[in-house]
DRENMIFI-789045 format. One line per 3 residues: number of its first residue (from 1); for each residue x negated, y negated, z of C-alpha. Coordinates in pm, 1 decimal. Layout:
BEGIN
NUM> X,Y,Z; ...
***
This chain:
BEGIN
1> -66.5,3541.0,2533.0; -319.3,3317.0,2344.3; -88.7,3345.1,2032.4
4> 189.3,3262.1,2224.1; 26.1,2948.2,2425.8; -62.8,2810.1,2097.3
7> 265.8,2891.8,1916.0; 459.1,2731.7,2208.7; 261.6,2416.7,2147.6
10> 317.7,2379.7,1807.5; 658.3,2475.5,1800.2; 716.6,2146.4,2018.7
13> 547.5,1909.2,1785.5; 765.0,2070.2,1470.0; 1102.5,2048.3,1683.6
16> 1014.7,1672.0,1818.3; 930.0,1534.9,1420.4; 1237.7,1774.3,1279.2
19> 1434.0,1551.7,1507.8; 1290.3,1238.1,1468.5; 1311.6,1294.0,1118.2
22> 1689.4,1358.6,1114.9; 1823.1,1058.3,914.5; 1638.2,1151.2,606.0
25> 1828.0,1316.6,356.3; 1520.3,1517.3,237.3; 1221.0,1719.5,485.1
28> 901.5,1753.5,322.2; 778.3,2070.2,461.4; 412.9,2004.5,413.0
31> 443.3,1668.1,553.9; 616.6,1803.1,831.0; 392.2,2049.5,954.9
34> 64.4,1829.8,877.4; 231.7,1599.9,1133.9; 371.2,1791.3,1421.6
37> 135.9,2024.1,1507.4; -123.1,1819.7,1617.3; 167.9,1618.7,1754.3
40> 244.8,1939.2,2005.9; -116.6,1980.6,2062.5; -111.3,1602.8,2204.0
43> 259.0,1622.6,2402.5; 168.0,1939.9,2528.9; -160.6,1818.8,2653.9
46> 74.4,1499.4,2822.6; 342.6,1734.0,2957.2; 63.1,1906.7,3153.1
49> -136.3,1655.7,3295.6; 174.5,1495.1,3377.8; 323.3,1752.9,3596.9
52> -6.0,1933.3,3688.0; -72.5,1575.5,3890.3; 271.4,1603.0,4015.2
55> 187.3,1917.3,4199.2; 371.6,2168.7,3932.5; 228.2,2541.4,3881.9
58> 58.3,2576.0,3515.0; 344.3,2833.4,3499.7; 610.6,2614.9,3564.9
61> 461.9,2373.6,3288.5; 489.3,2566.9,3063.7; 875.6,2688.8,3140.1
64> 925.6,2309.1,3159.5; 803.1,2303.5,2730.0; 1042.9,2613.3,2690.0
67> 1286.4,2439.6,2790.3; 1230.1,2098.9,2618.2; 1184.9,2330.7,2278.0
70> 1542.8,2514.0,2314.0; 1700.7,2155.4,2395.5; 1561.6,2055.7,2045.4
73> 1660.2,2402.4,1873.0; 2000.5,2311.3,2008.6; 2037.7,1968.2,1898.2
76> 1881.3,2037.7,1566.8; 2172.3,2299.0,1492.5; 2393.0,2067.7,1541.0
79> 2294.0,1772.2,1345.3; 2203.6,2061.8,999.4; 2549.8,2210.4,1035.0
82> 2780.2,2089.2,796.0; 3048.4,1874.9,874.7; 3408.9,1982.5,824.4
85> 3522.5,1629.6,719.9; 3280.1,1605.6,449.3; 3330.1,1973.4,308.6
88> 3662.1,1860.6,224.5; 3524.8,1615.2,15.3; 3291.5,1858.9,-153.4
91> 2995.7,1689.3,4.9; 2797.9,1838.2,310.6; 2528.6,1654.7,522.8
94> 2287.1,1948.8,533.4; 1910.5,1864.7,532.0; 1752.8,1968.3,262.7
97> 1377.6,2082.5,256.8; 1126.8,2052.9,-11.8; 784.5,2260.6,-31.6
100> 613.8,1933.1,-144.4; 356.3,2111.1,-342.8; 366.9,2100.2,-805.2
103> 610.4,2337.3,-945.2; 492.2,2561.8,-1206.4; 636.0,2371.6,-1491.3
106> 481.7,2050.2,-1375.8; 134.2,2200.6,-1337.0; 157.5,2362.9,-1680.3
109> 242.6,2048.1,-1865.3; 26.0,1811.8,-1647.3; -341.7,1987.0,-1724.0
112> -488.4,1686.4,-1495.0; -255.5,1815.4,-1229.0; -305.6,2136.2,-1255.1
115> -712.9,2114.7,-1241.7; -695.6,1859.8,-906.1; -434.0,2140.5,-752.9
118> -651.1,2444.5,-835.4; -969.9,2244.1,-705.7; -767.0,2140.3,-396.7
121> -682.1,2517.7,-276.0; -984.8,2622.0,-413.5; -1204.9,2392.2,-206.0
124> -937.1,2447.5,109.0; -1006.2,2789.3,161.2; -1377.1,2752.0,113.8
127> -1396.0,2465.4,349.4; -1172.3,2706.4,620.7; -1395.3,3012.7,537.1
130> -1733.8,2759.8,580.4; -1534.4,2624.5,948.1; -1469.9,2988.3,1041.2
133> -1820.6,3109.9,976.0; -1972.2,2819.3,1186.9; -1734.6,2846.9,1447.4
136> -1845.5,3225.5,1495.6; -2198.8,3153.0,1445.5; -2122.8,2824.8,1705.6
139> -1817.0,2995.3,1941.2; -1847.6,2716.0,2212.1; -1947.9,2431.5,1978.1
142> -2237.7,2160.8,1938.3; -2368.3,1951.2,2207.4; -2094.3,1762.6,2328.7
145> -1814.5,2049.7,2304.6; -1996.7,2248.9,2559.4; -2155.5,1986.4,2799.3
148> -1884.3,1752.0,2769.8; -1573.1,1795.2,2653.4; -1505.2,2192.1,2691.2
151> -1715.1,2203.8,2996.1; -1473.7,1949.9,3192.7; -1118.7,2188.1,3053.5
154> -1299.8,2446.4,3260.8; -1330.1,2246.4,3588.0; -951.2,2155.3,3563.0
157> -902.7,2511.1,3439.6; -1035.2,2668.8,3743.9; -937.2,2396.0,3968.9
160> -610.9,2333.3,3846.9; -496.1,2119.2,4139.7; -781.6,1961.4,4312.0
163> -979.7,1849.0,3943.3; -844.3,1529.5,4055.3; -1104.8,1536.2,4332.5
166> -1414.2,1659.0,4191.6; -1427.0,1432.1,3913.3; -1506.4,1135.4,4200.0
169> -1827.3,1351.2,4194.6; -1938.5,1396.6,3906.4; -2169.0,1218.7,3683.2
172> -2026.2,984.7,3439.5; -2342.8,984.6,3254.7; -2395.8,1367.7,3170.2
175> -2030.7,1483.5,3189.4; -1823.3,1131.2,3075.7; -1527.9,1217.4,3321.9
178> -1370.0,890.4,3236.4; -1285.0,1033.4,2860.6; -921.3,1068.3,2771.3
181> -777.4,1435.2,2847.9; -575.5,1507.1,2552.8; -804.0,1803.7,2359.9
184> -965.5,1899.1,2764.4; -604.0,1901.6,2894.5; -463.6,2086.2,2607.6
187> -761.2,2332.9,2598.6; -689.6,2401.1,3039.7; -328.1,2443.5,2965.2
190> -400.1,2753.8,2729.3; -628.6,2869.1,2986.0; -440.1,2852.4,3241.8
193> -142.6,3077.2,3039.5; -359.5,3308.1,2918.3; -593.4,3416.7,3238.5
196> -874.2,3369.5,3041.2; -1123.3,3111.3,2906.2; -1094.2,3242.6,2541.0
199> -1344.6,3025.9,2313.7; -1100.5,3100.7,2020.4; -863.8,2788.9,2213.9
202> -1095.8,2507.2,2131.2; -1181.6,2638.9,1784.1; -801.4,2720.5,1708.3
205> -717.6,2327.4,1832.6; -1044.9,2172.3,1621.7; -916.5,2331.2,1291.1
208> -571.6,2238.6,1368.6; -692.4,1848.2,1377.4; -951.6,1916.1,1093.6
211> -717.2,2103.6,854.8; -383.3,1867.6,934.5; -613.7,1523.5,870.3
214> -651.2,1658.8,522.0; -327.6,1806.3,473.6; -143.4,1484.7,642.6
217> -353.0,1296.0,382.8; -235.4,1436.4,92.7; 128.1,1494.6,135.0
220> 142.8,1120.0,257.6; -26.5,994.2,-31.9; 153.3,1217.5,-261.1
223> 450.9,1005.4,-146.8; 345.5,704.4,-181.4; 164.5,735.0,-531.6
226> 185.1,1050.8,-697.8; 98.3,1422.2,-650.5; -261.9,1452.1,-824.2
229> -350.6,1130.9,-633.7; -215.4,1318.7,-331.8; -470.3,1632.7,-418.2
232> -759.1,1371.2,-518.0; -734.8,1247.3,-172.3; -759.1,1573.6,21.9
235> -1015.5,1685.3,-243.3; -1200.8,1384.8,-126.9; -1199.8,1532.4,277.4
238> -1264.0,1863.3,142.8; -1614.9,1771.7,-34.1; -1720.4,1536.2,216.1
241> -1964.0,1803.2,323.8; -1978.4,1631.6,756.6; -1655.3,1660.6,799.5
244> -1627.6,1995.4,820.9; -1970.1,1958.4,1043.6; -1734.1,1726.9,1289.2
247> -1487.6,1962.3,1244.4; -1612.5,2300.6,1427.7; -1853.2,2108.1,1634.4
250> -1549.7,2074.2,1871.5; -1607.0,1694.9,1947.3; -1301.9,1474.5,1943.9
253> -1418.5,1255.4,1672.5; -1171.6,1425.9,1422.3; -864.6,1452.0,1706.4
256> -878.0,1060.6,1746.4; -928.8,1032.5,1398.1; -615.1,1188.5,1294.0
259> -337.5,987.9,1485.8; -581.5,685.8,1370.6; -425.0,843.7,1002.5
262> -100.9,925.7,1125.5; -29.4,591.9,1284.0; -129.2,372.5,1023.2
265> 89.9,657.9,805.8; 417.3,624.9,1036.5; 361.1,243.9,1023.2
268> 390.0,251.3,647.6; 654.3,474.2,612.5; 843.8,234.1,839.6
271> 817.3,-19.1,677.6; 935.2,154.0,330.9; 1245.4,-9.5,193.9
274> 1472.5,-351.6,296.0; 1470.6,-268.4,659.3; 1267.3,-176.8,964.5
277> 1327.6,216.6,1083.1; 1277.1,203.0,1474.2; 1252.7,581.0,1514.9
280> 938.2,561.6,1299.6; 815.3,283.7,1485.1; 843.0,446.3,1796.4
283> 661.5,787.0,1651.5; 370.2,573.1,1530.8; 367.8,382.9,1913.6
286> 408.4,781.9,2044.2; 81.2,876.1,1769.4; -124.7,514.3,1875.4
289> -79.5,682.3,2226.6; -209.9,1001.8,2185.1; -505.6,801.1,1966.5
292> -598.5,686.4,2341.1; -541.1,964.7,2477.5; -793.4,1148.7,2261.9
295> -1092.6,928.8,2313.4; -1153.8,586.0,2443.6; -1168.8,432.3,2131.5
298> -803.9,482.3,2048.8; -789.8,221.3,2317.9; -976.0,-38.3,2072.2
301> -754.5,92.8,1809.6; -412.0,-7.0,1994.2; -559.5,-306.5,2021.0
304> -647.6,-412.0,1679.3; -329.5,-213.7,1585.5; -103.9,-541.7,1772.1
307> -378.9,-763.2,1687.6; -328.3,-636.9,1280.1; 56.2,-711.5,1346.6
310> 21.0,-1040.7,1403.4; -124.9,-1137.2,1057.7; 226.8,-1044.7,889.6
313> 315.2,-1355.6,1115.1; 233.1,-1541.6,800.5; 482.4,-1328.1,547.7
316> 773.4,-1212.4,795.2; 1035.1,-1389.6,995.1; 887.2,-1340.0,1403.3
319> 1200.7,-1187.2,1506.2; 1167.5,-927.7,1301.3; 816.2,-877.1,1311.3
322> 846.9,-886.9,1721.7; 1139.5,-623.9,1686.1; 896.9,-401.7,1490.2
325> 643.0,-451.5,1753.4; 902.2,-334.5,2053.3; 936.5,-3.0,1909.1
328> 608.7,38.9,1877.1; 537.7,-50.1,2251.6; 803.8,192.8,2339.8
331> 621.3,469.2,2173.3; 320.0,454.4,2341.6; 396.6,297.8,2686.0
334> 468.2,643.8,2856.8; 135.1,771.5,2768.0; -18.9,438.8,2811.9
337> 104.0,458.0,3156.3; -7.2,828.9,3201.2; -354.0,715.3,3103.4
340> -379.4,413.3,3317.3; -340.6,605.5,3614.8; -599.8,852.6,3477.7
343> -860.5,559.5,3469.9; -749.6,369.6,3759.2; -692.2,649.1,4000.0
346> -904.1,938.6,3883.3; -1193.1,851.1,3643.7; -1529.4,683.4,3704.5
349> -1631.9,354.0,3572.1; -1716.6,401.7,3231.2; -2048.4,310.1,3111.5
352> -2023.0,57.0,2880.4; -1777.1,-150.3,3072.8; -1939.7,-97.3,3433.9
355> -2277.7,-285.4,3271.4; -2093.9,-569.0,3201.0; -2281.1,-854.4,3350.6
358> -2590.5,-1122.2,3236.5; -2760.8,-820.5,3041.7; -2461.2,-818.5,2827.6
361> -2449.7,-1219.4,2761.7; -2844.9,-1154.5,2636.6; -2772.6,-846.1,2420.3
364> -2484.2,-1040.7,2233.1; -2706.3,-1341.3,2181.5; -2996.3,-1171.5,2079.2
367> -3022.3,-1187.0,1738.1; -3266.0,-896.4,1685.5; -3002.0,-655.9,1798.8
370> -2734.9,-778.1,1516.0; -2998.2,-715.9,1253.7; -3075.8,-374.2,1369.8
373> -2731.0,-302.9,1396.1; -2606.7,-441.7,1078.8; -2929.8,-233.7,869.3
376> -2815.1,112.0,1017.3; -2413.1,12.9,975.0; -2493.0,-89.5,584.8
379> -2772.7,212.7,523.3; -2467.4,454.4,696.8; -2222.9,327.5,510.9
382> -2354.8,559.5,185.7; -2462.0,829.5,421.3; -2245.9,928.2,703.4
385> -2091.4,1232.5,478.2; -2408.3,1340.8,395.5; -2310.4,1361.3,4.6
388> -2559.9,1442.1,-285.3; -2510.9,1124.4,-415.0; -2317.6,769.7,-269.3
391> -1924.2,832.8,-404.7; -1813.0,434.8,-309.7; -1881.6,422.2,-743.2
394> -1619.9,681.4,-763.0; -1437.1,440.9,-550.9; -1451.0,153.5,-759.3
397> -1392.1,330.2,-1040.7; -1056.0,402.4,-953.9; -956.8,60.0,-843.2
400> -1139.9,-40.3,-1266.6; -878.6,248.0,-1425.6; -602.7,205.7,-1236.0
403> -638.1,-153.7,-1061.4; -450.3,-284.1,-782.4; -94.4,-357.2,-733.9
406> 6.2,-341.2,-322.0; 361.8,-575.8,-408.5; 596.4,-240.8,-324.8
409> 385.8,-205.6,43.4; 250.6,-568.4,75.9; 314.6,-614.0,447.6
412> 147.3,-230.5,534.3; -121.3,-306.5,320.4; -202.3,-613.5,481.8
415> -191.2,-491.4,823.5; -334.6,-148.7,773.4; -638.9,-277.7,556.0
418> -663.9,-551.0,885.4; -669.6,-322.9,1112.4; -938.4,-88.8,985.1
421> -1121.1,-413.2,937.2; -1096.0,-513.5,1330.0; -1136.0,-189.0,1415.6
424> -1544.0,-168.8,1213.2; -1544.7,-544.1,1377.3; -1468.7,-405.0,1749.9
427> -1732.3,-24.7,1720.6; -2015.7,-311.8,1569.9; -1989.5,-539.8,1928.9
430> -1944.9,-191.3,2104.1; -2320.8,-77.9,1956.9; -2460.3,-414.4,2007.6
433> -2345.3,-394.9,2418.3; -2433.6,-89.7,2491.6; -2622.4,-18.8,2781.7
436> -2839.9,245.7,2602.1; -3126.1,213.6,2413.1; -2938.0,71.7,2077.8
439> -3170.4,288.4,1823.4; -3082.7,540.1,2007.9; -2702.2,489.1,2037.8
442> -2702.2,398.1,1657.3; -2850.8,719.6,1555.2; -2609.7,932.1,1754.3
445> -2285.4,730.6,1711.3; -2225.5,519.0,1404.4; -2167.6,819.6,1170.6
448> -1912.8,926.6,1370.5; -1701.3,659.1,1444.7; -1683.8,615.4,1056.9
451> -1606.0,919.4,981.7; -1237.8,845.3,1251.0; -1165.5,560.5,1034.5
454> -1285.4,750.0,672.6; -903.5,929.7,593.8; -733.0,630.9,723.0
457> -977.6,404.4,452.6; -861.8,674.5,206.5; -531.5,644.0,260.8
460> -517.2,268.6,236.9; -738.1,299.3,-59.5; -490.6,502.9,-246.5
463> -185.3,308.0,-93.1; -338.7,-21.7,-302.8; -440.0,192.6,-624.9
466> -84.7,371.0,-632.5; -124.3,357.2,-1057.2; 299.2,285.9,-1114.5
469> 180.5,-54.6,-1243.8; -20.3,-145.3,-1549.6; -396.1,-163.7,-1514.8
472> -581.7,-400.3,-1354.2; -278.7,-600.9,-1260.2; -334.8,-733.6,-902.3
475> -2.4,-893.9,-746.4; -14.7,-971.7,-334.5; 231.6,-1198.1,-365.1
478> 466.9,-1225.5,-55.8; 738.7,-1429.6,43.9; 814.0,-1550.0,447.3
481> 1163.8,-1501.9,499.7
***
């Protein structure tokens, strides 16, 4: 049964992205799967919570995603089958599917290629042996996974209808009831179908999130510039030594993380070619969602997500730019919805906003707080990976060889480098108004809240460096329509 729980999950996120990837001519297959299953982690996480406060059995759920699944098997066959009218033509309108990874013949006459793609795999399954060894050293986790986050899947677990209830009475401050329920109600959902509270559920879920940033990374910038850049990039995740530490720790650092990456991904993609593609606009509203649904600062990061729109004001005509932004709403606004009545009806206060008040006007004119702040942001900043040495050189160096040239994806540049930008903006203010000590909240939060924006920065970073233009040429140029 655990297999199957997790199968059934995952088999929902591959259907749902099969299908809203339809139009396209061509599937990438790593792409694909780097996408969807933490996508069915997240809607099967919704689809419970949803029901479960709607009175349905756990079992019930589930028979409810069975159903949803053989719906999209269904529909799927149809659109893949070839269509009579066009095989008299000779033509057919069958998808075809690509493995995505260097063929042999590429990686023999591309040595450069060939040493980033036997470093990539090579450093992949050390990196999944390291996560497996900590995770059975570890089973339930570090700190947080096991008094926070795990700890509250087994109160809904074993009170799957009245969780609603106790979490009035618990407290806020050592259990943080008001966090988001996507990994908790994903992790009860399993538990509930198997009969069990298997560790191997949470571990399973963190290396799907840890192993999918990575690959979702790589096939995306593959795309976008070319395939060793695409390996250089994952190679990058793979030897950042913490992230495999955030990783099997179980904390939802690296779930929130991801759609952070596969939003700003969708986005881009959307906006690839002479016209807007709403049902990638509404995946990347459906991935924002689940970014808030993960932890609460995905809901910072739909906010400086519409607030980064609004700079292509400047470049784009407003009707198309608010078109763009409707699809995006529509994505999100079911679990938007879902999760205002989880922190309006269920939750406790949360902690930083219930201490709003005259302590709060003090902290944020205190200028002793902004310079402690801004020293441990700047000394993290070469740090939070916990390298051997600071790689922002190796950064640089890139954008020396290969320079910059962002004319082919000016408007995602522009709002994706924005939005990162708001987003470091919005977690600074959040450290200076905290209501704990601010040493204290520095020491235990800053490298973790870069390390959800580091494969987004990455991705960006390779998305201006894309090397298909001569060096060092820098063109931003953009024209409003």
């Amino acid at each position: 049964m655990f297999l199957f729980s997790i199968l059934a999950a995952l088999l929902l996120g591959f259907l749902t992205c099969h299908f809203i990837f339809k139009q396209a001519k061509t599937i990438n297959i790593p792409f694909l799967v780097n996408l969807s299953f933490p996508a069915g982690l997240g809607l099967s996480s919704v689809i419970f919570i949803f029901f479960n406060l709607l009175g349905f059995s756990s079992f019930l759920i589930f028979l409810i995603e069975i159903a949803l699944v053989i719906i999209l098997i269904l529909k799927i066959k149809k659109i893949i089958q070839p269509s009579p009218a066009l095989n008299k033509g000779n033509g057919t309108n069958k998808i075809v599917y690509q493995f995505g990874w260097p063929g042999t013949n590429k990686l023999i006459s591309n040595p450069i290629l060939l040493l980033a793609a036997l470093l990539y795999f090579y450093s992949w399954f050390m990196a999944a042996g390291i996560f497996i060894f900590d995770s059975i050293q570890s089973p339930h986790g570090l700190w947080d996974a096991w008094s926070c986050w795990n700890l509250v899947s087994k109160i809904i677990c074993r009170a799957p209808h009245d969780w609603p209830h106790l979490f009035h009475q618990m407290n806020s401050a050592d259990f943080h009831p008001d966090y988001p329920l996507l990994q908790r109600g994903f992790i009860a959902r399993s538990w509930l179908l198997m009969g069990s509270e298997s560790v191997w559920i949470p571990i399973v879920s963190s290396f799907i999130f840890t192993f999918c940033t990575i690959g979702l990374l790589s096939s995306s910038v593959s795309f976008f510039s070319s395939k060793t850049d695409g390996l250089i990039a994952g190679l990058v995740m793979l030897c950042t030594p913490f992230f495999m530490i955030m990783g099997d720790s179980q904390y939802a650092d690296n779930t929130v993380g991801y759609f952070y990456l596969a939003t700003i991904v969708l986005l881009t993609f959307a906006r690839k070619g002479p016209s807007i593609k709403p049902h990638l606009l509404i995946a990347a509203g459906v991935t924002a969602g689940f970014s808030a649904w993960s932890k609460n600062e995905g809901l910072l990061f739909i906010v400086c997500l519409f607030s980064s729109q609004l700079t292509l004001l400047f470049f784009k005509n407003y009707r198309e730019l608010l078109t763009e932004l409707k699809y995006l709403f529509l994505g999100m606004l079911p679990i938007l919805l879902l999760l205002a009545y989880f922190k309006f009806a269920i939750a406790p206060h949360n902690e930083i906003v219930s201490s709003f008040g005259e302590s709060t006007l003090s902290k944020l004119t205190n200028p002793a707080r902004y310079l402690q702040a801004w020293n441990w942001f700047t000394l993290q900043f070469g740090t939070f990976g916990k390298w051997e040495f600071n790689p922002w050189w190796l950064f640089l160096a890139g954008i020396l060889f290969k320079g910059i040239y962002i004319k082919d994806n000016s408007y995602s540049f522009i709002s994706n480098f924005t939005l990162l930008l708001l987003m470091l903006i919005g977690f600074f203010f959040v450290e200076i108004m905290t209501p704990y000590g601010l040493r204290y909240y520095l020491q235990t939060s800053v490298h973790r809240l870069f390390f959800q924006l580091f494969p987004s920065f990455i991705f960006v970073y390779f998305l201006a460096i894309n090397g298909k233009k001569p060096i060092l040429k820098i063109d931003a140029s953009v024209r409003k329509k």
